[in-house]
mmCIF file as gemmi writes it, N, C-alpha and C atoms, coordinates in Angstrom:
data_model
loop_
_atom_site.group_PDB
_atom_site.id
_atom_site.type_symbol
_atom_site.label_atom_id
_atom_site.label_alt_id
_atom_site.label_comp_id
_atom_site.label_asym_id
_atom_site.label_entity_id
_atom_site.label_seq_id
_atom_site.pdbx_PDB_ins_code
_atom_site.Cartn_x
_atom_site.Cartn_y
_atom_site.Cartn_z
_atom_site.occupancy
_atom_site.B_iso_or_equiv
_atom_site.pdbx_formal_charge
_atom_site.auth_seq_id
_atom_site.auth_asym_id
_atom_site.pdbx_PDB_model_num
ATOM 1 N N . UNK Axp A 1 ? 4.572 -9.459 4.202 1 0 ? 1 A 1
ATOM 2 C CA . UNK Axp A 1 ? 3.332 -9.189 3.497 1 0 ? 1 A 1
ATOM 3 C C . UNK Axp A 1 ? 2.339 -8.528 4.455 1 0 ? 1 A 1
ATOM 4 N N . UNK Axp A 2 ? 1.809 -7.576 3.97 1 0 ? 2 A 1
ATOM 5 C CA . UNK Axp A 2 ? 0.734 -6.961 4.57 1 0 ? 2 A 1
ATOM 6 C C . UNK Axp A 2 ? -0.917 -7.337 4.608 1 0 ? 2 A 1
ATOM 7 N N . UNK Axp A 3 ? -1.348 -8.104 5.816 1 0 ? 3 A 1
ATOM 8 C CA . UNK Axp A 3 ? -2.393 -8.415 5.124 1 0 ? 3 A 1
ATOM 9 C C . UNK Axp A 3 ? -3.631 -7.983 6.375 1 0 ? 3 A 1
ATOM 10 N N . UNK Axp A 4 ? -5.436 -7.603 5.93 1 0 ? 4 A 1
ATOM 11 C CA . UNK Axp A 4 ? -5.756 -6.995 6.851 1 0 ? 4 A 1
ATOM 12 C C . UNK Axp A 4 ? -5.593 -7.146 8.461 1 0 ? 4 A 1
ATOM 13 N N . UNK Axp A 5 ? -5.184 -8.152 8.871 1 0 ? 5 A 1
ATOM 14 C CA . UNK Axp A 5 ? -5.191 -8.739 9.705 1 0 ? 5 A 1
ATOM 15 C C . UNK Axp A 5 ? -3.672 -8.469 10.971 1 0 ? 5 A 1
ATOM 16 N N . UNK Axp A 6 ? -2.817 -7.418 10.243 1 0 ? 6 A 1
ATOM 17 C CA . UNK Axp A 6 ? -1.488 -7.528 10.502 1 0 ? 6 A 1
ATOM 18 C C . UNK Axp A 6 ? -1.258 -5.866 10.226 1 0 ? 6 A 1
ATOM 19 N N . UNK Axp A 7 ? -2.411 -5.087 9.641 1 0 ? 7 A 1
ATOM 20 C CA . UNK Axp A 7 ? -1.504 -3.81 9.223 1 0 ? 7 A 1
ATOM 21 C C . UNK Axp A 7 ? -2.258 -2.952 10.613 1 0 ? 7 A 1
ATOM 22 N N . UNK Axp A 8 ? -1.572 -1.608 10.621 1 0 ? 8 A 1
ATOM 23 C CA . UNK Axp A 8 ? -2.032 -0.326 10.952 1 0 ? 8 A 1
ATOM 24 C C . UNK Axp A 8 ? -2.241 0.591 9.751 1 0 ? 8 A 1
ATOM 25 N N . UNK Axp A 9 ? -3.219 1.632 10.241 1 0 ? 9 A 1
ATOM 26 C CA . UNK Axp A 9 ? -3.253 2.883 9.457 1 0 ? 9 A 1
ATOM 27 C C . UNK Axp A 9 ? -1.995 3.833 10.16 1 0 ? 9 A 1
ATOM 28 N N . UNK Axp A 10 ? -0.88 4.252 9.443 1 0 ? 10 A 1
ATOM 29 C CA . UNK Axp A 10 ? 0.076 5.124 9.634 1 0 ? 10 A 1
ATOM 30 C C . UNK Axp A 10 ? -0.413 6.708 9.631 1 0 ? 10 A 1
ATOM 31 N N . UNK Axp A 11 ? -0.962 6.968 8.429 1 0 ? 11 A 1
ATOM 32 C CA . UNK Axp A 11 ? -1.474 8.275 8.093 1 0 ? 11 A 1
ATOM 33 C C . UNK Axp A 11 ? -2.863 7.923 7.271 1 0 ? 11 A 1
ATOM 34 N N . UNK Axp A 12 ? -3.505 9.269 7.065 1 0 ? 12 A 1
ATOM 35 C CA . UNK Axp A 12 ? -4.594 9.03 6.716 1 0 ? 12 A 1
ATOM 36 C C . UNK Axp A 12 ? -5.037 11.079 5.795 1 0 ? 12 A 1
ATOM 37 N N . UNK Axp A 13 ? -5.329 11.022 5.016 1 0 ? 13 A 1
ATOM 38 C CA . UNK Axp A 13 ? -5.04 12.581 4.734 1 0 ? 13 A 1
ATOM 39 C C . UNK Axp A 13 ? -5.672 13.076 3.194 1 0 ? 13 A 1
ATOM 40 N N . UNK Axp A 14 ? -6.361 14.187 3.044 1 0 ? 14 A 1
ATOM 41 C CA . UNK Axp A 14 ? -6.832 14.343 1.848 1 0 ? 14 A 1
ATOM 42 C C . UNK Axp A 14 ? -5.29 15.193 0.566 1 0 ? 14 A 1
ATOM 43 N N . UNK Axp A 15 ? -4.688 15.538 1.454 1 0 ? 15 A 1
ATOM 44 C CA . UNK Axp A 15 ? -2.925 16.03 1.073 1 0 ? 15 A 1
ATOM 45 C C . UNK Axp A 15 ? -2.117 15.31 0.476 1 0 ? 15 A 1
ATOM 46 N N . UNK Axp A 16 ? -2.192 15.248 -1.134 1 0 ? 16 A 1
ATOM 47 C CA . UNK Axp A 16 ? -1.249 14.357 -1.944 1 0 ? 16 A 1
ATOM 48 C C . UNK Axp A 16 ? 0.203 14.499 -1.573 1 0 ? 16 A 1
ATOM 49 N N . UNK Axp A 17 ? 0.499 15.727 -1.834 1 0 ? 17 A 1
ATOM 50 C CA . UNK Axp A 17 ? 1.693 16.146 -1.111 1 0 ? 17 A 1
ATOM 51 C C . UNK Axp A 17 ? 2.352 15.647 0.254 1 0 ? 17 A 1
ATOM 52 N N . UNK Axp A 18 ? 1.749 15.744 1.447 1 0 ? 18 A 1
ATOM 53 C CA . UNK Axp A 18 ? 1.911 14.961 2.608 1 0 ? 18 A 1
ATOM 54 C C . UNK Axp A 18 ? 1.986 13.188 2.327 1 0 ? 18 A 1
ATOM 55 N N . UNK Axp A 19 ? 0.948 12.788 1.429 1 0 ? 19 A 1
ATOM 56 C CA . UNK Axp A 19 ? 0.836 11.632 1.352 1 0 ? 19 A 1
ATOM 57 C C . UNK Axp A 19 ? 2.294 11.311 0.751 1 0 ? 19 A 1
ATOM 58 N N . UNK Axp A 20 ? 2.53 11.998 -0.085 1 0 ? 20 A 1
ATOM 59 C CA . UNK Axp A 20 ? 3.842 11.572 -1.243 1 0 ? 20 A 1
ATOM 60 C C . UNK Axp A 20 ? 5.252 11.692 -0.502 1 0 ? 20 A 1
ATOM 61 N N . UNK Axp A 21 ? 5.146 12.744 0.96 1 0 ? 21 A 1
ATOM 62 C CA . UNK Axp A 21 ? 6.833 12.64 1.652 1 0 ? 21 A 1
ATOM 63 C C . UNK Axp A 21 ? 6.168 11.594 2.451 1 0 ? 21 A 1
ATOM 64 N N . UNK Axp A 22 ? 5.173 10.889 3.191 1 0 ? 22 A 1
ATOM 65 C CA . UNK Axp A 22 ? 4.934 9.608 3.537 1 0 ? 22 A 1
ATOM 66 C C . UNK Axp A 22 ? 5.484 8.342 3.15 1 0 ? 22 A 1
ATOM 67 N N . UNK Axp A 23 ? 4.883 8.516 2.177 1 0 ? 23 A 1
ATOM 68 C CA . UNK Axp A 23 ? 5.598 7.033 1.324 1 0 ? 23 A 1
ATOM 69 C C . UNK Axp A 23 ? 7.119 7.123 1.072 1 0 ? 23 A 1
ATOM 70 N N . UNK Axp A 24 ? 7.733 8.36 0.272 1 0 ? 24 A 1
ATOM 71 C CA . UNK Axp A 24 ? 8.567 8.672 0.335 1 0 ? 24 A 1
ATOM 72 C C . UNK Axp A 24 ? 9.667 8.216 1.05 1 0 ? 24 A 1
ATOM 73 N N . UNK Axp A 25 ? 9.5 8.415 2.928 1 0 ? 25 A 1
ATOM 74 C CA . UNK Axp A 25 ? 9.913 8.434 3.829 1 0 ? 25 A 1
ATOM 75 C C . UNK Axp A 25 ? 10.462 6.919 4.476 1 0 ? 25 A 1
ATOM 76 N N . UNK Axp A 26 ? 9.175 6.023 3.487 1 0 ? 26 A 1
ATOM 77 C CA . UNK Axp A 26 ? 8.587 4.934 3.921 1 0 ? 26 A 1
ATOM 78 C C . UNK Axp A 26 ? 9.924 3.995 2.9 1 0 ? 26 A 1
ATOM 79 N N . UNK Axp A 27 ? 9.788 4.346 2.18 1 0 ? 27 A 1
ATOM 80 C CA . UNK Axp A 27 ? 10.363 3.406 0.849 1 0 ? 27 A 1
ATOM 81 C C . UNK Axp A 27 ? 11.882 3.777 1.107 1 0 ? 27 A 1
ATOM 82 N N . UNK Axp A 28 ? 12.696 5.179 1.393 1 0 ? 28 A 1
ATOM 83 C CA . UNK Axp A 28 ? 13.879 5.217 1.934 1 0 ? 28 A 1
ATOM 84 C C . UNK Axp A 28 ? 14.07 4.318 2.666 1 0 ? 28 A 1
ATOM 85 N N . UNK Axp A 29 ? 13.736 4.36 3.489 1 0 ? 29 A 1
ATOM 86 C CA . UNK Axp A 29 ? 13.927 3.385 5.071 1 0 ? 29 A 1
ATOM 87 C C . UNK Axp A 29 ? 13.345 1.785 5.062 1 0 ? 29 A 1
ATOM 88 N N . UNK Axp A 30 ? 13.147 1.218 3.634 1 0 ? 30 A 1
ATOM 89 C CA . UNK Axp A 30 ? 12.586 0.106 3.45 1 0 ? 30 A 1
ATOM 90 C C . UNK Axp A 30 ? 12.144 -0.736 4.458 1 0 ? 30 A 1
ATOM 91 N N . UNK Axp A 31 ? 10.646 0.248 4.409 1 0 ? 31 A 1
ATOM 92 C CA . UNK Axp A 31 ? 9.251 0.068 5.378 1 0 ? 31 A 1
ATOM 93 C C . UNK Axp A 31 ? 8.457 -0.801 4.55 1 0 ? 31 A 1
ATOM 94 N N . UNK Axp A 32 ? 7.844 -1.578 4.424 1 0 ? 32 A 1
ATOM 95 C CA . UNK Axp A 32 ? 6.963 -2.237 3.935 1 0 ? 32 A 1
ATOM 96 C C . UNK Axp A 32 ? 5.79 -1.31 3.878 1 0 ? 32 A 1
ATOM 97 N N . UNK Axp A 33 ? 5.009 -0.743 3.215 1 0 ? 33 A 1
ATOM 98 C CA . UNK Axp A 33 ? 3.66 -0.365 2.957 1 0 ? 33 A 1
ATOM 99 C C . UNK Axp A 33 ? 2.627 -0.088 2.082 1 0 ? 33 A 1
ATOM 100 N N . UNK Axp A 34 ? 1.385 -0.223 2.402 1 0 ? 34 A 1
ATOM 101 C CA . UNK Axp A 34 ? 0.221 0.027 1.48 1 0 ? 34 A 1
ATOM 102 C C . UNK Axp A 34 ? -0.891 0.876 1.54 1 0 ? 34 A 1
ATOM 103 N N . UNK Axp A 35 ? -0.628 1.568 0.373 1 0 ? 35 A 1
ATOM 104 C CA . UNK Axp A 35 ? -1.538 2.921 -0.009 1 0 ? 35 A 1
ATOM 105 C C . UNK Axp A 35 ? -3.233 2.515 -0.654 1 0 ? 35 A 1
ATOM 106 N N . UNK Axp A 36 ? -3.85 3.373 -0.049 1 0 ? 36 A 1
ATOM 107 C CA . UNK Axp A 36 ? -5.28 3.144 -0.577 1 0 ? 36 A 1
ATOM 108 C C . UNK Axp A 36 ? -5.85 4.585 -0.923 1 0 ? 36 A 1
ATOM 109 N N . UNK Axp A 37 ? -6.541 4.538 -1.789 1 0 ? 37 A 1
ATOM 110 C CA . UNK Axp A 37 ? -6.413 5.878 -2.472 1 0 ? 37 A 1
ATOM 111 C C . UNK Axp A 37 ? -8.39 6.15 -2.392 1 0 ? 37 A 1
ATOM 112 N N . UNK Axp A 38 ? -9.094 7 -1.992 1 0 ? 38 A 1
ATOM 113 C CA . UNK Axp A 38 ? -10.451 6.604 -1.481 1 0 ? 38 A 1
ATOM 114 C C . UNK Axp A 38 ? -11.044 7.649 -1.9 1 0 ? 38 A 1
ATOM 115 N N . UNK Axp A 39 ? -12.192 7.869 -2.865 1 0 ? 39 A 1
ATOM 116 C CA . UNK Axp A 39 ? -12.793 9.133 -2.937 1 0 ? 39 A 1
ATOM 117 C C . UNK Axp A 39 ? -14.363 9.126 -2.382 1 0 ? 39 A 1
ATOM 118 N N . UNK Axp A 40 ? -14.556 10.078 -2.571 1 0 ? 40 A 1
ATOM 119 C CA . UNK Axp A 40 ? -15.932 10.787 -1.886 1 0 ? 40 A 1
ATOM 120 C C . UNK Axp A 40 ? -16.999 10.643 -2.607 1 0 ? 40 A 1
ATOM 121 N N . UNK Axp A 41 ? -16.748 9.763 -3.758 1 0 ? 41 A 1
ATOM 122 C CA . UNK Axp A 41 ? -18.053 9.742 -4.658 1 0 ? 41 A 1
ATOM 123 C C . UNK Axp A 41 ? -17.969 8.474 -5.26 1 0 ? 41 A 1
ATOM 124 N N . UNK Axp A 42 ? -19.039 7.648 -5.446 1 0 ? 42 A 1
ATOM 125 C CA . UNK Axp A 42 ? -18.813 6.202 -5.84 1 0 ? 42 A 1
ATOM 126 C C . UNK Axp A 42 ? -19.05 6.239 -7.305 1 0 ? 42 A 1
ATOM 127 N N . UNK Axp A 43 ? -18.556 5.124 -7.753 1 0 ? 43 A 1
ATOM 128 C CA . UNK Axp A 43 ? -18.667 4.908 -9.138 1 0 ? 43 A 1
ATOM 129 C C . UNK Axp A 43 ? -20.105 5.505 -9.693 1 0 ? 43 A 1
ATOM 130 N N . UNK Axp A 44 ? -21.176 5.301 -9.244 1 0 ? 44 A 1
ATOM 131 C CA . UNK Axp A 44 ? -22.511 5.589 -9.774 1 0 ? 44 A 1
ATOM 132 C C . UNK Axp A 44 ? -22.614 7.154 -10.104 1 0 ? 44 A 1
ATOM 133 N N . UNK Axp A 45 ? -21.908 7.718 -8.693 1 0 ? 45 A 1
ATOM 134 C CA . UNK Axp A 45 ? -21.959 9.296 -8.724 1 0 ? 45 A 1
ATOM 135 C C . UNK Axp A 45 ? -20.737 9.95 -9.436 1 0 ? 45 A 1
ATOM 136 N N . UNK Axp A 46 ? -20.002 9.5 -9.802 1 0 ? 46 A 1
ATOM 137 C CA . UNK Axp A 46 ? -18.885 9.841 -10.932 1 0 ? 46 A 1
ATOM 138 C C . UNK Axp A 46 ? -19.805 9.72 -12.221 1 0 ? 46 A 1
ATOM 139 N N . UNK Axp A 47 ? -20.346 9.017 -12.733 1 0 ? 47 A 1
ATOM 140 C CA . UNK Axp A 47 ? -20.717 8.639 -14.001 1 0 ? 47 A 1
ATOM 141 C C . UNK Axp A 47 ? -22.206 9.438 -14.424 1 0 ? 47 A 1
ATOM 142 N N . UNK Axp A 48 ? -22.418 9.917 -13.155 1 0 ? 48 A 1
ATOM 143 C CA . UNK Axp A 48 ? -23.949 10.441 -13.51 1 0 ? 48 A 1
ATOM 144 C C . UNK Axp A 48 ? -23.642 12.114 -13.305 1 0 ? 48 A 1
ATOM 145 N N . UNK Axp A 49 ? -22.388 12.637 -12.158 1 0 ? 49 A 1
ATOM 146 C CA . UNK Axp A 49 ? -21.994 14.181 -12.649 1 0 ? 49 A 1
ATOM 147 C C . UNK Axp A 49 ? -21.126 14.257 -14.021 1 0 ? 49 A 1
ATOM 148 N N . UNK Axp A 50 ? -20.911 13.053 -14.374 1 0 ? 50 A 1
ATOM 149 C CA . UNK Axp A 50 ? -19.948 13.482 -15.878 1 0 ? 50 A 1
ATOM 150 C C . UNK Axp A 50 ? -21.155 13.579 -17.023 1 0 ? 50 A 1
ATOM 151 N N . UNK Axp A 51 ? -22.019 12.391 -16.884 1 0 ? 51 A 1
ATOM 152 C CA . UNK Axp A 51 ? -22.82 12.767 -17.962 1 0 ? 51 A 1
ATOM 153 C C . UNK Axp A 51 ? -23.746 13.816 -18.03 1 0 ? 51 A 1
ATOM 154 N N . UNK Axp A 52 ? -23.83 14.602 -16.585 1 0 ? 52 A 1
ATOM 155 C CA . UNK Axp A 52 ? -24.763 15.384 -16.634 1 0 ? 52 A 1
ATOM 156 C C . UNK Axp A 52 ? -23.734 16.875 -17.209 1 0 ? 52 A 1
ATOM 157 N N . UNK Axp A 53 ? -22.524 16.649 -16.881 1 0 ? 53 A 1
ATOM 158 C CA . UNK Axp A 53 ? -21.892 17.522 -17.527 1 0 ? 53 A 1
ATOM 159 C C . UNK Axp A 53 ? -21.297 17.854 -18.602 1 0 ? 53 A 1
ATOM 160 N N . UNK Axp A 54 ? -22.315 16.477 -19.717 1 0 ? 54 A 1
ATOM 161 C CA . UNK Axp A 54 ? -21.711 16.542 -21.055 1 0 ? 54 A 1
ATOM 162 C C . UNK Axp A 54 ? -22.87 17.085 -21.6 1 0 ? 54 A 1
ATOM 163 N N . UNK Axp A 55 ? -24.325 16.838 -20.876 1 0 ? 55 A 1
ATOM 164 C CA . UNK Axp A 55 ? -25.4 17.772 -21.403 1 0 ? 55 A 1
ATOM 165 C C . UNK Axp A 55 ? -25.414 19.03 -21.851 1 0 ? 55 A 1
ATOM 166 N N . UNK Axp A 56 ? -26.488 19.654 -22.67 1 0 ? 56 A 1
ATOM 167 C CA . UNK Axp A 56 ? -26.183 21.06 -23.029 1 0 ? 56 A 1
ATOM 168 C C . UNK Axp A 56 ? -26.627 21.775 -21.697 1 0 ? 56 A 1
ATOM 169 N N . UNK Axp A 57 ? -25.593 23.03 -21.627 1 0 ? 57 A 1
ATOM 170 C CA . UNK Axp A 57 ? -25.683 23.759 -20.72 1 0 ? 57 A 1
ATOM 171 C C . UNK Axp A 57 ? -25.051 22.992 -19.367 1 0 ? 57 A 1
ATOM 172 N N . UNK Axp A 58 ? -24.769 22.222 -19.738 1 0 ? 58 A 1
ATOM 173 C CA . UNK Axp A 58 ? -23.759 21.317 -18.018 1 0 ? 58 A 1
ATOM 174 C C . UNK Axp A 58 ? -22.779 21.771 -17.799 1 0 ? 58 A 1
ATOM 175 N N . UNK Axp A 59 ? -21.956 22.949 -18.29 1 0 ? 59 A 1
ATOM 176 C CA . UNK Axp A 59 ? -21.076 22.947 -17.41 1 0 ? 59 A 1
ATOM 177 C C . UNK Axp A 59 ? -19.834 22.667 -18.317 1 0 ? 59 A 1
ATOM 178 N N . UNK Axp A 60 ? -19.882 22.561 -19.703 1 0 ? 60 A 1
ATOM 179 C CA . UNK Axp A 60 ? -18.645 22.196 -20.357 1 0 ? 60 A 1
ATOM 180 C C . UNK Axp A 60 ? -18.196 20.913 -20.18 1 0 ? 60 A 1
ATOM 181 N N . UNK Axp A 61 ? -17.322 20.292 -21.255 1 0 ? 61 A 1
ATOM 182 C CA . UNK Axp A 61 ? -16.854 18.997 -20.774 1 0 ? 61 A 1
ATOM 183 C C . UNK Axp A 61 ? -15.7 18.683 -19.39 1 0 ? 61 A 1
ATOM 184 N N . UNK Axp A 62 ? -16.255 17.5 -19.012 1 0 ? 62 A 1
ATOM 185 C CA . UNK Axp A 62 ? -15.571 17.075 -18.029 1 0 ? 62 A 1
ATOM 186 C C . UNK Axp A 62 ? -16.184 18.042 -16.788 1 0 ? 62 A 1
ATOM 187 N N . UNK Axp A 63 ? -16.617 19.247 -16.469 1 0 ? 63 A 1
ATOM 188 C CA . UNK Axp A 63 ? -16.897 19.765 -15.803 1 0 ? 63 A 1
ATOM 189 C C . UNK Axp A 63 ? -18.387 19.001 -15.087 1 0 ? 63 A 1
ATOM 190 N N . UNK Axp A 64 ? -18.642 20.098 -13.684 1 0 ? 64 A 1
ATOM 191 C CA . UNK Axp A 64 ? -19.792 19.491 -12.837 1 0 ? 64 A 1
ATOM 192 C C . UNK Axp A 64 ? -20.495 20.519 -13.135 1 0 ? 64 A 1
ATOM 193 N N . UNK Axp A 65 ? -21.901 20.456 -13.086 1 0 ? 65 A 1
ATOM 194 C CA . UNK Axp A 65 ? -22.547 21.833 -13.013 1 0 ? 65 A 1
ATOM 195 C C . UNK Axp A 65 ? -23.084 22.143 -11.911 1 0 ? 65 A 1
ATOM 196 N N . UNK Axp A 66 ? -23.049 21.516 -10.885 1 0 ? 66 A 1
ATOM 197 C CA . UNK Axp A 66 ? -22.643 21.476 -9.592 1 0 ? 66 A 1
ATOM 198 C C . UNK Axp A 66 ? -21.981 22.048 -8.802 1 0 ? 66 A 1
ATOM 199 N N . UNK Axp A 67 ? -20.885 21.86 -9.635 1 0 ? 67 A 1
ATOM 200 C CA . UNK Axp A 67 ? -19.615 23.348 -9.303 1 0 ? 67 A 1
ATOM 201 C C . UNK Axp A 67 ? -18.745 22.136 -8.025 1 0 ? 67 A 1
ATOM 202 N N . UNK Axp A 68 ? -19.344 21.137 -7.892 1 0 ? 68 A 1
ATOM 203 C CA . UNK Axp A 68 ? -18.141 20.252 -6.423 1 0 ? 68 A 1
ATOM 204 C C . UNK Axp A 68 ? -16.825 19.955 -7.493 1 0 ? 68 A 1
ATOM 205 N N . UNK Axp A 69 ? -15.805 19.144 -7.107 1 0 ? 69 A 1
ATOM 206 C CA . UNK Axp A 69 ? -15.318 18.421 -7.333 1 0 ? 69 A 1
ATOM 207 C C . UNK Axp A 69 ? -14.927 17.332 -6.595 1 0 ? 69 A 1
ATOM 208 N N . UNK Axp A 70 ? -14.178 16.177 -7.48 1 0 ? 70 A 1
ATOM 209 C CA . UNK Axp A 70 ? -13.984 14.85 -6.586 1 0 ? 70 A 1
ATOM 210 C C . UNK Axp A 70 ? -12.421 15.241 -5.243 1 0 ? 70 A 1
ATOM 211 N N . UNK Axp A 71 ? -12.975 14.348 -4.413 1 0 ? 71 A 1
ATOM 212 C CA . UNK Axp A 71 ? -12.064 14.641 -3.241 1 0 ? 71 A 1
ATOM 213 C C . UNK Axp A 71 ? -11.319 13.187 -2.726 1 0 ? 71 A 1
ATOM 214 N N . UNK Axp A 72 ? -9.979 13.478 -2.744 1 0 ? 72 A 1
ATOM 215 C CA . UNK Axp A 72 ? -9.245 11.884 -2.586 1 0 ? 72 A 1
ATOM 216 C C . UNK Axp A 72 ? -9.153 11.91 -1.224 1 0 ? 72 A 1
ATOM 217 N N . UNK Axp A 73 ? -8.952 10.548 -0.357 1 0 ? 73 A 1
ATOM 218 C CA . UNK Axp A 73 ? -8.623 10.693 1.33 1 0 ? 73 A 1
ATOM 219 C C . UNK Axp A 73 ? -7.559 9.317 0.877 1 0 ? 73 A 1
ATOM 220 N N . UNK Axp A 74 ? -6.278 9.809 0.894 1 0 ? 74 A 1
ATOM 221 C CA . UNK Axp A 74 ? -5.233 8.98 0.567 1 0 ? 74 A 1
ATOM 222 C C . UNK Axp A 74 ? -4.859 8.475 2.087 1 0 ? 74 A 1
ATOM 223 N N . UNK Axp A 75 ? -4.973 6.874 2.051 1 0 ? 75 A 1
ATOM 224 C CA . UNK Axp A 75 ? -4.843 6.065 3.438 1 0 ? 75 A 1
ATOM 225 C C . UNK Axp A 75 ? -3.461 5.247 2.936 1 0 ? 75 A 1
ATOM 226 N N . UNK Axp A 76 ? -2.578 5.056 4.331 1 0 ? 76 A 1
ATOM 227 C CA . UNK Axp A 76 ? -1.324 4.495 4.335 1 0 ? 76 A 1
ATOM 228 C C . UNK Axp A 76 ? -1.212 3.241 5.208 1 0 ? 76 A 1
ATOM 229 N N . UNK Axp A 77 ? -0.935 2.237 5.097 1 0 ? 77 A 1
ATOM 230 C CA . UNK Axp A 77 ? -0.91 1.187 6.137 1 0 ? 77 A 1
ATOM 231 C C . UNK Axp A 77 ? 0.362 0.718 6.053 1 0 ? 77 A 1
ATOM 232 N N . UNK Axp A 78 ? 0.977 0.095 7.402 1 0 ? 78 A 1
ATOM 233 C CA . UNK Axp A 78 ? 2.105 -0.275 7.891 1 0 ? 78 A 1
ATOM 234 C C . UNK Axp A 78 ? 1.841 -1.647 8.483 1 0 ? 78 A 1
ATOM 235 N N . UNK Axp A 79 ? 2.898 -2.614 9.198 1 0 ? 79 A 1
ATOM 236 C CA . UNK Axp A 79 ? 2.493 -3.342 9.514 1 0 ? 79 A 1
ATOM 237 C C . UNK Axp A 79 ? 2.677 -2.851 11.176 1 0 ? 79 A 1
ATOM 238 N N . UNK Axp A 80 ? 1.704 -4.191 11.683 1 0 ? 80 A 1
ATOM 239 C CA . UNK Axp A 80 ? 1.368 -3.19 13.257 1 0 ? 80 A 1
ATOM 240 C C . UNK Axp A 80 ? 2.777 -3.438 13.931 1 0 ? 80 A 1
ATOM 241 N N . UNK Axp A 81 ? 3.44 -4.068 13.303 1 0 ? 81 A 1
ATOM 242 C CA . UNK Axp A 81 ? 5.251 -4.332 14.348 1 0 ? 81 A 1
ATOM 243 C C . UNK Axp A 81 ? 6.405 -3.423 14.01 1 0 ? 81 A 1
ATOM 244 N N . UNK Axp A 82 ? 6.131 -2.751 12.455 1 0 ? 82 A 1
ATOM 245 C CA . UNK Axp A 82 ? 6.47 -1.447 12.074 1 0 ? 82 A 1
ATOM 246 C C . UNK Axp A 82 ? 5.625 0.209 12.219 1 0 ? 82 A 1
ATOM 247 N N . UNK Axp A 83 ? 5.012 0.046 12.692 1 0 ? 83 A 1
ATOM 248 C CA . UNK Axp A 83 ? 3.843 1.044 13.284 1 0 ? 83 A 1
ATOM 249 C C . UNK Axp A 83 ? 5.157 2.485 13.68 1 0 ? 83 A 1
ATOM 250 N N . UNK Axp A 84 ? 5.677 1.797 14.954 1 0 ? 84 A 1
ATOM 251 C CA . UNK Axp A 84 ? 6.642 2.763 15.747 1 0 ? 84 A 1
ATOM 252 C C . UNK Axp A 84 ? 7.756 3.304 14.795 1 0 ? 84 A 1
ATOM 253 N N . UNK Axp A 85 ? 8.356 2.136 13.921 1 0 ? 85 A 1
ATOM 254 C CA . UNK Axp A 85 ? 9.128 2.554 13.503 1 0 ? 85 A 1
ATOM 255 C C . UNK Axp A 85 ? 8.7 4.168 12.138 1 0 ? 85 A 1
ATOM 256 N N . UNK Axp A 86 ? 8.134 3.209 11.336 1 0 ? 86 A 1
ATOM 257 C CA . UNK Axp A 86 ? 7.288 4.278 10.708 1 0 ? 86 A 1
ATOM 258 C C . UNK Axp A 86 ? 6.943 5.479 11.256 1 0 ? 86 A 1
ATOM 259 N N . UNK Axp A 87 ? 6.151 5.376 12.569 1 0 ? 87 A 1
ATOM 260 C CA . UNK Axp A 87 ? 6.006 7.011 13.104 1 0 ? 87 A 1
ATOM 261 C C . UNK Axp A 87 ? 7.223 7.674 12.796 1 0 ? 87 A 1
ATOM 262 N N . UNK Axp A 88 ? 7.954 7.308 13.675 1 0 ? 88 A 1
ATOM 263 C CA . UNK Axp A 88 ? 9.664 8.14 13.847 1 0 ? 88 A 1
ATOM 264 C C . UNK Axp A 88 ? 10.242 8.577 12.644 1 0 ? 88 A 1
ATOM 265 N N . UNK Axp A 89 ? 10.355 7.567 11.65 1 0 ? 89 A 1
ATOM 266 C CA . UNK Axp A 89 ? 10.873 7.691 10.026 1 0 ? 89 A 1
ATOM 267 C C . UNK Axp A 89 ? 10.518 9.172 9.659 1 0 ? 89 A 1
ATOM 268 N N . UNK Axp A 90 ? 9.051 9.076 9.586 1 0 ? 90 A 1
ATOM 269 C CA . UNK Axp A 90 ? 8.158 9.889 8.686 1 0 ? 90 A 1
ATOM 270 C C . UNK Axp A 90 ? 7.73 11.317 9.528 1 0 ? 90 A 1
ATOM 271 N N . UNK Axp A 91 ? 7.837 11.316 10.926 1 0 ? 91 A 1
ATOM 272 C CA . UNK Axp A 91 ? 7.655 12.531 11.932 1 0 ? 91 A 1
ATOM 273 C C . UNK Axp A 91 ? 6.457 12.995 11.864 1 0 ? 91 A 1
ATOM 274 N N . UNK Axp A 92 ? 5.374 11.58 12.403 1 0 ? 92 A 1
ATOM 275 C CA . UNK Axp A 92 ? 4.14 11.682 12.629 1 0 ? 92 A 1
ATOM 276 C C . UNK Axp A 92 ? 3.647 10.921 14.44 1 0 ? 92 A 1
């Protein structure tokens, strides 16, 4: 079991793709690990560019009128006694 106290961060990356041969890599080689998935905008600021982008003239639905979009920083943890192994697995 992975618990804060026992893991490492393996990878760390805004690259779903990278993130996905990570785990990937991880789950072949039955690595124990846990994904945290982290964005750039908190609940408050999600809910206040959506509604501002359901207003008239916002930007169309679902859209920002802002013009940003949301940005993921997909985090991977290992445990710290699988750390090494994991590097090697995954070719980080």
């Amino acid at each position: 079991m992975i618990t804060m106290f026992n893991r490492a961060v393996l990878f760390q990356d805004s690259d779903s793709k990278a993130c996905a041969e990570v785990w990937s890599a991880l789950k072949k080689h039955r690595i124990e690990y846990e994904m945290k998935t982290l964005s750039d905008h908190s609940t408050f600021g999600r809910n206040l560019h959506y509604k501002q982008s359901m207003s008239i003239g916002g930007g169309g639905l679902g859209g920002s009128p802002f013009g940003d979009k949301m940005n993921y920083v997909y985090v991977i943890y290992v445990k710290k006694s699988d750390l090494e192994l994991a590097k090697k697995v995954c070719d980080l």
